[in-house]
C-alpha positions in Angstrom: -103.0 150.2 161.9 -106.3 152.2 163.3 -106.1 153.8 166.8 -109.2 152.0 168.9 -110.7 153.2 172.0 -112.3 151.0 173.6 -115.2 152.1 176.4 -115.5 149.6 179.4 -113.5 146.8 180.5 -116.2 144.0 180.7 -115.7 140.6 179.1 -117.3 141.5 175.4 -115.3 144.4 175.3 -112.0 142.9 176.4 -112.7 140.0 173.7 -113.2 142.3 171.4 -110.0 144.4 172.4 -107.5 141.4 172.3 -108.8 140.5 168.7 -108.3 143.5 167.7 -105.1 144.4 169.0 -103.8 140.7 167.4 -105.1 142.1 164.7 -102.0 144.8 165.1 -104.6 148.0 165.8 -103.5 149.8 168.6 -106.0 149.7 171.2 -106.6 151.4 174.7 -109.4 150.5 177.1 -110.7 153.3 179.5 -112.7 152.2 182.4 -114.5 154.0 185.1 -113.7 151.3 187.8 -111.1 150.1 189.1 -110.7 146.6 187.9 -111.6 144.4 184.5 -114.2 142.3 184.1 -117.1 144.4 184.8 -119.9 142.3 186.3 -117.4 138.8 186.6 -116.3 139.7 190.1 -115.2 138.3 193.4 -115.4 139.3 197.1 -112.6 138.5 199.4 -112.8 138.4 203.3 -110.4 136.5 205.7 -109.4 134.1 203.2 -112.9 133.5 201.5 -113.5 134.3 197.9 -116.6 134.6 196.3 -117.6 134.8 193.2 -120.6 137.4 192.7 -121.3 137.3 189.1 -121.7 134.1 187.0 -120.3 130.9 188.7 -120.4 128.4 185.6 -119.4 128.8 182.2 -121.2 127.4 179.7 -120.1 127.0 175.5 -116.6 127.0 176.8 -115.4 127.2 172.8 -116.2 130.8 172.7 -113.4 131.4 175.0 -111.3 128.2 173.5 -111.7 130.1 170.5 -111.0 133.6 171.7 -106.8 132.2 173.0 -106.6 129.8 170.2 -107.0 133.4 167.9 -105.2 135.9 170.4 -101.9 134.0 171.3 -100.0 130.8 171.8 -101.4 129.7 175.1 -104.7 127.9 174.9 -107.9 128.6 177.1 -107.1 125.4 179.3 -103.4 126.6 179.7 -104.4 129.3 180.5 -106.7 128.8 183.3 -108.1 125.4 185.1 -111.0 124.2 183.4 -113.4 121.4 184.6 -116.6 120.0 184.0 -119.1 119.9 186.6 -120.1 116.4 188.2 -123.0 116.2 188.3 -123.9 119.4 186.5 -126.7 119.7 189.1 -128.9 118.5 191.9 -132.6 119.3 192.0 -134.4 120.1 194.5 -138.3 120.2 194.2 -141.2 121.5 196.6 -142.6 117.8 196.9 -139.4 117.1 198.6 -138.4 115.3 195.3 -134.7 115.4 194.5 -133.3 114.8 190.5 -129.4 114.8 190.5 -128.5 115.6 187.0 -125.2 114.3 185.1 -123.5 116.2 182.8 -123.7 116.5 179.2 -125.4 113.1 179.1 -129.0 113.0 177.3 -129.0 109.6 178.2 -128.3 110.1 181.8 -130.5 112.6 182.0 -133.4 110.9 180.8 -132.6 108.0 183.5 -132.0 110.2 186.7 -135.1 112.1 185.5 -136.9 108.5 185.4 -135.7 107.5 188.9 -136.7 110.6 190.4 -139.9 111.5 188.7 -141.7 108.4 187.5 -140.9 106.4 184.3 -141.5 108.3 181.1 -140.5 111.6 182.9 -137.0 111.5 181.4 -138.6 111.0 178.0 -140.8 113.8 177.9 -137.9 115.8 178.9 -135.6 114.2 176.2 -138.9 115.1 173.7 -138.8 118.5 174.5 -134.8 118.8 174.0 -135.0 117.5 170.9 -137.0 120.6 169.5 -135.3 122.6 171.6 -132.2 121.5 169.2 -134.3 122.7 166.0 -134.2 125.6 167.9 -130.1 126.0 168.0 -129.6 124.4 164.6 -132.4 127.5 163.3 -130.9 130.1 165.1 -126.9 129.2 166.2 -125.5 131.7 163.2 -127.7 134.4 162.6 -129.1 135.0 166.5 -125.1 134.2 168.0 -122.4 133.8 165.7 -123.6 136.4 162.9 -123.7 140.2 163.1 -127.7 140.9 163.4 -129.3 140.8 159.8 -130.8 144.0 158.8 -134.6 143.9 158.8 -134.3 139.9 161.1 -137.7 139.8 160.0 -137.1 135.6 160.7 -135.6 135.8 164.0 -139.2 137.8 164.8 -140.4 134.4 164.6 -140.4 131.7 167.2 -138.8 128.7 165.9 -139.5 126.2 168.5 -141.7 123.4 166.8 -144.8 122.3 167.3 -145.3 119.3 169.6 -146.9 116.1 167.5 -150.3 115.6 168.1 -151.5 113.2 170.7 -155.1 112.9 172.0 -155.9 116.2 171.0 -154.5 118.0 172.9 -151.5 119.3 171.2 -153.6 121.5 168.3 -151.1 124.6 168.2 -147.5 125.4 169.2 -147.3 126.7 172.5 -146.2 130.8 172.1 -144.6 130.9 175.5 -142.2 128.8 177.8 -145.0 128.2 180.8 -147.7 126.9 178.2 -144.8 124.9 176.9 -144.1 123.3 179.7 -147.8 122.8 180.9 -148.6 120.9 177.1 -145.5 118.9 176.6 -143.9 118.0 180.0 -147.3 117.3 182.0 -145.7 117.5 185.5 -145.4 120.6 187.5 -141.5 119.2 188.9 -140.5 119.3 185.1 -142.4 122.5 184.5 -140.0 124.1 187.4 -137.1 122.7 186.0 -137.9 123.9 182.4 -139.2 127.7 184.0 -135.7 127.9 186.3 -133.2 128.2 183.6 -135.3 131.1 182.0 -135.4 132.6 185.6 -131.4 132.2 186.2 -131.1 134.3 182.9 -133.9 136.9 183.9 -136.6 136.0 181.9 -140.3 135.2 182.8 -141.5 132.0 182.1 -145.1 133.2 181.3 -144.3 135.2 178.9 -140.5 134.2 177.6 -141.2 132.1 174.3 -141.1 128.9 173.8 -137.4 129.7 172.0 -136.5 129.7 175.3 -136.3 126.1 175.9 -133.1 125.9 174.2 -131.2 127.5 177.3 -131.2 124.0 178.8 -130.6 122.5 175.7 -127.1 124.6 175.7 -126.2 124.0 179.2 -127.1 119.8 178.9 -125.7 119.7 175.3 -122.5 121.4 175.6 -121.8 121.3 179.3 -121.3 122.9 182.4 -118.0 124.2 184.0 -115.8 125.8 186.2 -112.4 127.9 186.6 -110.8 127.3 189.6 -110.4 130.6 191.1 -113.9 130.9 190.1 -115.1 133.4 186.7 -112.8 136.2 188.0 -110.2 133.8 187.5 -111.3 133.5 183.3 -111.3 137.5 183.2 -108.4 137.8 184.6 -107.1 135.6 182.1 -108.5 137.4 179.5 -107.4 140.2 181.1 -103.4 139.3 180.8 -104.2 138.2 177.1 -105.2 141.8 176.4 -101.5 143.0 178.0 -99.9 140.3 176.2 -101.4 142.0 173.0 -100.1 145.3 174.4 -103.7 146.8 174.5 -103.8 150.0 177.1 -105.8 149.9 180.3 -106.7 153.0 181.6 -108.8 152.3 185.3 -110.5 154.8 187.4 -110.8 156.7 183.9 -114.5 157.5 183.0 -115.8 158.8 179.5 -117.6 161.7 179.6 -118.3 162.4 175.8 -117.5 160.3 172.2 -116.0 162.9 170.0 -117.6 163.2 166.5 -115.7 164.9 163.5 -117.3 165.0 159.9 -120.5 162.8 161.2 -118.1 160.2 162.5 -116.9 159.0 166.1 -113.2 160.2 166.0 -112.2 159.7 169.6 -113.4 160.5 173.9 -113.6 163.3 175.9 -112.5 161.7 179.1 -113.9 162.8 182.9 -111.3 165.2 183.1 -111.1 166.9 180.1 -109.1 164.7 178.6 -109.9 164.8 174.8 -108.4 161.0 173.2 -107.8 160.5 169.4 -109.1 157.4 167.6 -110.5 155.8 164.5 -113.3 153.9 165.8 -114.5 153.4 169.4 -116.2 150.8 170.9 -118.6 151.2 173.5 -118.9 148.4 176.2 -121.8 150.1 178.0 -125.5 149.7 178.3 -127.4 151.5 175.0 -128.9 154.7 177.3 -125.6 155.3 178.9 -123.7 155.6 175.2 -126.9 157.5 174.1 -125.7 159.8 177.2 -122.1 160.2 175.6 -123.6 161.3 172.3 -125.5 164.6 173.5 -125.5 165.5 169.4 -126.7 162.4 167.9 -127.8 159.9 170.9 -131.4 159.4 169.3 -129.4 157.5 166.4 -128.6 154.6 169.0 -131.1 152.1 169.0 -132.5 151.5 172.3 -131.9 148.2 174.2 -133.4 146.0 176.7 -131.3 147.7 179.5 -134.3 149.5 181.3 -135.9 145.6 181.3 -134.9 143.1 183.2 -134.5 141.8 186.9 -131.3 141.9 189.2 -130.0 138.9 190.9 -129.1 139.1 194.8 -125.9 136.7 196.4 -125.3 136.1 199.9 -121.9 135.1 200.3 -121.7 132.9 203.3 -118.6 131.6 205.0 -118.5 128.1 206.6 -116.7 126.4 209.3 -116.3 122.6 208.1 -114.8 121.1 205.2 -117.2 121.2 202.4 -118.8 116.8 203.0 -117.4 114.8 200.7 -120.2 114.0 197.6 -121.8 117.0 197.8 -122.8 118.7 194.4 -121.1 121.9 193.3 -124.8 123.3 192.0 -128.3 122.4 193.8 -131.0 124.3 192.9 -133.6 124.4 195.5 -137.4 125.1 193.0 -139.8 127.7 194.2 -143.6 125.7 195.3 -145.2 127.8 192.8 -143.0 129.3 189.8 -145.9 131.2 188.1 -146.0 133.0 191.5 -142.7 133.9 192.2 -142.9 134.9 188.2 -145.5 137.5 189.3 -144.2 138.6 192.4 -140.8 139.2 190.7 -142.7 141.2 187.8 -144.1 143.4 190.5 -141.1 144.2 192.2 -142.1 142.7 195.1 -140.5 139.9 197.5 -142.0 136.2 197.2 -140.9 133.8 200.2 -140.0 130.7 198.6 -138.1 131.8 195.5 -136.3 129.5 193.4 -132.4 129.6 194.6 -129.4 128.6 193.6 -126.4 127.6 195.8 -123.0 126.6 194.6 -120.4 124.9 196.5 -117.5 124.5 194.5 -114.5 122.3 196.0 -112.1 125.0 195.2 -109.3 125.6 197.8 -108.2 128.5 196.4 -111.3 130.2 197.9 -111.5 129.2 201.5 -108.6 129.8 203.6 -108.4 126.3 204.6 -109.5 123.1 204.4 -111.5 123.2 207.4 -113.3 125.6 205.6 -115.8 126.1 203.1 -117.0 129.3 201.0 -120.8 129.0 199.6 -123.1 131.6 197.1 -126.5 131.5 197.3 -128.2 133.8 194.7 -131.6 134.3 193.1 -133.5 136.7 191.1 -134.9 139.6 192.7 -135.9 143.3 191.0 -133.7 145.7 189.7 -132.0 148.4 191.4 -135.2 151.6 191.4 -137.5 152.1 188.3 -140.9 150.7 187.9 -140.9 146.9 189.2 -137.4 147.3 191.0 -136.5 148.2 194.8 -134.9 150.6 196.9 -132.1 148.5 197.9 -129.9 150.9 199.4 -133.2 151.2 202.2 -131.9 150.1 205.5 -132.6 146.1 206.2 -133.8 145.2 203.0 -130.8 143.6 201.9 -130.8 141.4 205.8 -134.8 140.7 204.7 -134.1 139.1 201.3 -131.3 137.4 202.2 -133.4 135.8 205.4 -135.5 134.4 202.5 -133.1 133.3 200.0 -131.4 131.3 203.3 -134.8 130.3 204.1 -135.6 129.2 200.3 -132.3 127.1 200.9 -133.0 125.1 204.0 -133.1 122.2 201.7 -129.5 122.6 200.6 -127.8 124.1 203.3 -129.7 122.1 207.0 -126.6 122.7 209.1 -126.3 126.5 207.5 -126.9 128.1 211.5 -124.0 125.7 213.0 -121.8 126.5 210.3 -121.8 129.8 209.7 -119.2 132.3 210.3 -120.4 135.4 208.8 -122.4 136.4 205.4 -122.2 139.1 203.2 -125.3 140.3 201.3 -124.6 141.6 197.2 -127.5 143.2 195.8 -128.3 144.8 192.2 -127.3 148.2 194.2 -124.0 146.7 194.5 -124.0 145.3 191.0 -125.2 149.0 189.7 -122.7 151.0 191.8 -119.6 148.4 190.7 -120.6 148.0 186.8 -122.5 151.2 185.6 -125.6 148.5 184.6 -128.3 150.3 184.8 -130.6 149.1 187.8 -127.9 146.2 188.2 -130.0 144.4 186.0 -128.9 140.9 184.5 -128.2 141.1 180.8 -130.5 138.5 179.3 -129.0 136.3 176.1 -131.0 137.0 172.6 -134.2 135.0 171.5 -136.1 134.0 168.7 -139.5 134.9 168.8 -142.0 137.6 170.0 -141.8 139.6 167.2 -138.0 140.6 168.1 -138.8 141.5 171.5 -135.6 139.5 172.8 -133.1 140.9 170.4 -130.4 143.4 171.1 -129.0 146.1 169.2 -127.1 145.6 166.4 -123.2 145.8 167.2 -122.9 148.6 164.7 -124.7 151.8 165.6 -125.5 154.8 163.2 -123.0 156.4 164.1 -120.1 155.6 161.8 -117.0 154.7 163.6 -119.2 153.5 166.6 -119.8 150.0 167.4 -121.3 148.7 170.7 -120.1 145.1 172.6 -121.0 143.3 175.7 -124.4 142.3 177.7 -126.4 144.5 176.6 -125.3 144.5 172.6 -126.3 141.9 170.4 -126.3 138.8 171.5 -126.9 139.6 174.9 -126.0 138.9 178.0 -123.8 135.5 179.6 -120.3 135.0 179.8 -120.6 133.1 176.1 -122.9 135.5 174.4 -120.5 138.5 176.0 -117.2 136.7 174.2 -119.4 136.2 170.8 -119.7 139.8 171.0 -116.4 140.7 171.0 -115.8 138.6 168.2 -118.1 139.9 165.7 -117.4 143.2 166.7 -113.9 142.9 166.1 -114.6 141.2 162.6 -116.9 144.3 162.1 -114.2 146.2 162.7 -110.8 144.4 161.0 -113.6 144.9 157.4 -115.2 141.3 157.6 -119.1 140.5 157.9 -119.3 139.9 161.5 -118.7 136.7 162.6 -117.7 134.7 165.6 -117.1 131.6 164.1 
């Protein structure tokens, strides 16, 4: 039985923790905040809750897998577990609307019909189905595997090319913008392809055409919900870990790892505190572990932490019961994506961003049903750095979320009769609750651009030392975080590293 310490309490780490400690090692988690989950989190005011990280969960097997390994209770009796229905309604700039089903590629392909034109849905369909060479290429060795040495193929962009019609489909497209613009051949489509690689804080214009299989995830497998929102799931992962006796340790920050004999042999803790272990894992963002290594940091490889935009949520309280058919996701689309691409890559503030409002009909967060608690979030830039924002300047918070409520006009028409009070959560918040650096969002792994996508290898030169979570491969997302955890822990317990 090895004695594990266990840096962070986020969602990879956790997973990683409560497979581990099944695995009878004795584990303890020391974590600067407060609180578990790092960036799953909810804000509570006068009977209101609000979720402030992710809202939907998406690959639910990750975590069905993570209770089905860890104890007797499964994911689904463990927390309330529905799918979204419909998984969303679209808004476009034309005044268009598209209300999606979900999981259904036939549905899809139908609603997208209706809305758009005939053949819409089909182009759509077309684009999905590559997108699934995509998944079947890349499910083990870019999720479910520990990174291959030398991924020389993941380097590669797998998406294939489009078949050839009228000439004008001579080469595969190399990023998710020309994709669009060559296979879907309607701006509406373009914006819906462009938005889930802007939810997960990627550029469209330059994002490769990999990217396509985000969608292909989400309409494939599903979308859903936790009542209680996603602090209800990690809070549930949370009590898994106690049921498998692992140690939390809150309001405890690391200052050092120990090394013995070239080897990470335990922590220095913020008050001097020097803890024994075997092997430590690091739930933190590559330049803050390299920061806890003052010997040896240049042996962790960097990451993608210092890349990356923040998202911003205004938390808005509502008098009124949430009307009856209204859709628990809308999202309203920007007029012009490639705009708000480039604003966003300048750090700078575009009017009419893409946003996404969620209304889940969840009584557990409003304090009655007369009631009715709403998010509204977008992607903005990062907390400081180049391309990022001062958001701890006075107003700028009030002047972003004017234009995310402003975006969401569409959505939300009666917003100004309604509303009882809002509260703004920017990457400064994000930064300040988590430790990610800038409060950026930790973008899932991708084929293609030469590895540019890719996150460091769970193990780390430093024997002893592994790394889990957002920011470790495979990224960020509340799946990629729990497939983390898992080949971690299988790193760890002398297997290959693998989350299956």
């Amino acid at each position: 039985m090895a004695r594990i310490a266990v840096i962070g309490a986020g969602m990879g780490a956790m997973a990683a923790a409560a497979r581990l400690a099944t695995g009878g090692h004795r584990v303890a988690v020391y974590e600067r905040a407060a609180s578990h989950g790092g960036a799953v989190r909810r804000y509570e005011r006068d009977g209101f809750g609000f979720d402030t990280g992710p809202g939907l969960l998406h690959l639910p097997a990750v975590y069905r897998d993570l209770f089905l390994k860890t104890g007797r209770k499964s994911l689904e009796e463990s927390v309330a577990l529905s799918q979204v229905e419909p998984a969303g309604r679209h808004l476009f700039a034309d005044g268009t609307e598209a209300v999606l089903p979900n999981a259904s590629r036939g549905g899809v392909v139908a609603a997208l019909d209706a809305a758009l034109g005939e053949g819409a849905g089909e182009r759509w369909s077309e684009l999905l189905v590559r997108a699934r060479d995509v998944w079947d290429a890349t499910r083990r060795p870019l999720l479910e595997d520990a990174l291959a040495v030398g991924p020389a193929a993941l380097g590669r962009d797998p998406y294939p090319a489009a078949p050839v019609r009228r000439g004008l489909f001579r080469r595969g497209a190399p990023t998710l913008a020309e994709t669009a613009a060559r296979e879907l051949r309607d701006p509406r489509l373009a914006a819906l392809l462009g938005s889930y690689a802007l939810a997960h804080g990627f550029d469209p214009r330059t994002a490769p055409a990999s990217a396509a299989v985000l969608p292909y995830i989400e309409q494939t497998f599903g979308s859903w919900y936790v009542r209680g929102g996603m602090r209800a799931l990690a809070d549930a992962v949370y009590e898994r870990c106690r049921e498998r006796r692992v140690e939390f340790h809150f309001g405890t920050g690391v200052a050092a790892v120990v090394e013995k004999d070239g080897r990470a042999a335990g922590l220095e803790l913020a008050d001097g505190t020097r803890v024994e272990a075997d092997q430590v894992v690091a739930g933190v963002a590559p330049r803050v572990l390299s920061a806890l290594l003052p010997g040896s940091g240049e042996a962790v490889p960097p990451g993608l932490d210092g890349e990356g935009p923040g998202r911003l949520t205004v938390c808005l309280a509502l008098r009124g019961a949430r009307p009856g058919g209204t859709a628990h996701r809308t999202v309203v689309h920007a007029p012009d994506q490639a705009a708000e691409a480039a604003a966003l890559a300048r750090g700078e503030l575009y009017e009419r961003m893409t946003v996404t409002v969620l209304r889940p009909d969840d009584d557990t967060l409003r304090p009655d049903d007369a009631s009715e608690a709403v998010t509204v979030s977008a992607t903005v830039p990062p907390q400081g750095g180049a391309g990022g924002q001062d958001w701890n300047a006075p107003g700028l918070d009030d002047r972003y979320a004017d234009a995310v409520l402003s975006a969401a006009a569409a959505a939300l028409p009666d917003l100004a009769d309604r509303l009882l009070w809002r509260r703004v959560h920017t990457p400064a918040d994000t930064e300040r609750e988590t430790g990610l650096p800038g409060g950026r969002i930790p973008r899932p792994a991708l084929a293609g651009a030469d590895g540019a996508h890719l996150h460091p290898d769970n193990r780390t030169p430093v024997p002893g030392l592994h790394v889990v979570g957002g920011w470790s491969h495979p990224g960020g997302g509340l799946a990629h975080t729990g497939m983390s955890g898992a080949i971690t822990a299988d790193l760890i317990a002398g297997g290959p590293g693998g989350s299956r």
